[in-house]
Short mmCIF file of the C-alpha atoms (twelve columns), coordinates in Angstrom:
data_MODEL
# 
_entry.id   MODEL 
# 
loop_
_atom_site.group_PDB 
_atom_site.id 
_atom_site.type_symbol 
_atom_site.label_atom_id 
_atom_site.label_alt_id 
_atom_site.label_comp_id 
_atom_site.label_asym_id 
_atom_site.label_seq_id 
_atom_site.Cartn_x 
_atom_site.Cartn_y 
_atom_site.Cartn_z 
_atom_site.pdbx_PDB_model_num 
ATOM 1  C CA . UNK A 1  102.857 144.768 107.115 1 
ATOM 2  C CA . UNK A 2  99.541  144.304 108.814 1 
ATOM 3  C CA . UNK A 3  99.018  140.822 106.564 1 
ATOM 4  C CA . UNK A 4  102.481 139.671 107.360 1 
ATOM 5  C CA . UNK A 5  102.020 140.118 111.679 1 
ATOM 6  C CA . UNK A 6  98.375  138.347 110.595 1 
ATOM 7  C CA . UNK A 7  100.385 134.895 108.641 1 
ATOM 8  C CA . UNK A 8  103.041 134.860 111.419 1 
ATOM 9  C CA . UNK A 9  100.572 135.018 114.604 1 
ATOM 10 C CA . UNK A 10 98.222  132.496 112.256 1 
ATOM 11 C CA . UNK A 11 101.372 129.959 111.973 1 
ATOM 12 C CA . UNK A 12 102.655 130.658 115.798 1 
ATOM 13 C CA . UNK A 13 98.854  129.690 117.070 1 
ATOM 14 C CA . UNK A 14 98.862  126.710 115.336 1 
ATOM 15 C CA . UNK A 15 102.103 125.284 116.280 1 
ATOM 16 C CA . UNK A 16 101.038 126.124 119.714 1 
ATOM 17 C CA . UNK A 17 98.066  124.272 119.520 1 
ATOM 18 C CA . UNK A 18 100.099 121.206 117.824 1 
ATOM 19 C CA . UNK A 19 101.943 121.588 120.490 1 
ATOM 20 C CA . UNK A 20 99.436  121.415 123.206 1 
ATOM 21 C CA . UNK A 21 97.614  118.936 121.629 1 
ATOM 22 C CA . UNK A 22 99.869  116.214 121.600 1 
ATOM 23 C CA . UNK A 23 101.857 117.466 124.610 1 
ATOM 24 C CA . UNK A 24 105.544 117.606 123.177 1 
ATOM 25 C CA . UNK A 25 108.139 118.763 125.263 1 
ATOM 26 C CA . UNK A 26 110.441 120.018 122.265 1 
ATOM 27 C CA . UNK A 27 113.329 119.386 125.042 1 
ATOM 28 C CA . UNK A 28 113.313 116.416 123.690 1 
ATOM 29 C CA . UNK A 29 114.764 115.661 120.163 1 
ATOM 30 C CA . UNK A 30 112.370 112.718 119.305 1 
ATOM 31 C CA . UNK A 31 109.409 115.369 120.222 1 
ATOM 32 C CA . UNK A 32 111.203 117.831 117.993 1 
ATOM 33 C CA . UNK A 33 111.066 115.413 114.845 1 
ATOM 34 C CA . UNK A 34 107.628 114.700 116.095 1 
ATOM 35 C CA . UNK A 35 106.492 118.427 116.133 1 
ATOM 36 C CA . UNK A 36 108.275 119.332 112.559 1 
ATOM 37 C CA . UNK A 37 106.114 115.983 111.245 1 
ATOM 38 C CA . UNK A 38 103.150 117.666 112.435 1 
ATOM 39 C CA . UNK A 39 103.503 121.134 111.697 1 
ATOM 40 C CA . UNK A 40 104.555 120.321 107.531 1 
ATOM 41 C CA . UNK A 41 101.219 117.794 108.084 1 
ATOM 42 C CA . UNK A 42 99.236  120.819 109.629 1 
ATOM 43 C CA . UNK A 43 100.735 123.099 106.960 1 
ATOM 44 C CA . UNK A 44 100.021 120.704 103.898 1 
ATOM 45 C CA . UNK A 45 96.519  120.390 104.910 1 
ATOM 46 C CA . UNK A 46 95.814  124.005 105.793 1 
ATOM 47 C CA . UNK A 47 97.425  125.237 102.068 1 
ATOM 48 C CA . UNK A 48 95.169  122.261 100.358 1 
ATOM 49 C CA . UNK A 49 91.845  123.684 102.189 1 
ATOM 50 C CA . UNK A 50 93.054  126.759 101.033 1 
ATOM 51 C CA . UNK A 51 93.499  126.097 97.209  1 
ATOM 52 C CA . UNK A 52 90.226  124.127 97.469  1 
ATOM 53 C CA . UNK A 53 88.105  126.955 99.222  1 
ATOM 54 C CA . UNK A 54 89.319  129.430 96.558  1 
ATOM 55 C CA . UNK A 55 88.485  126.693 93.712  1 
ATOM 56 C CA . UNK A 56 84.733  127.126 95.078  1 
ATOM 57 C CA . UNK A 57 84.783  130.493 95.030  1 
ATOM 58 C CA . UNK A 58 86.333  131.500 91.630  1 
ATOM 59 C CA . UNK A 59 83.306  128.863 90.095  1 
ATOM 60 C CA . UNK A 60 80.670  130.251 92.172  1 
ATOM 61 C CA . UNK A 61 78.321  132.460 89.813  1 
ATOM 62 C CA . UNK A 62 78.477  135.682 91.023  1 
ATOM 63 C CA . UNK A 63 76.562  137.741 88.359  1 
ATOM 64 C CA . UNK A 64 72.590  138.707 89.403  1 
ATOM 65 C CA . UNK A 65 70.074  136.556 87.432  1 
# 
């Protein structure tokens, strides 16, 4: 439960900060479309840096020499 609280404030923060960022009222429908562009970007990027950090580690050589 504790990881699922974790992913949801991790995914609010960031929208916020898109958000903030590029200061979008989401009033506004052409800021909505705007924000959603953003966010998938955001998303897209954060689940690639993901996949590619874990690549690293799963090669790394972890046995003592």
């Amino acid at each position: 439960m504790k990881i699922i609280i974790a992913i949801i404030m991790f995914l609010c923060i960031g929208a916020f900060f898109i958000i903030s960022q590029n200061t979008l009222a989401l009033i506004e429908e052409k800021n909505m479309s705007e924000f959603v562009s953003l966010y998938k970007d955001w998303l897209s990027r954060t689940f690639n840096n993901i996949g590619s950090l874990t690549g690293h580690i799963v090669n790394m050589d972890w046995l003592p020499k």
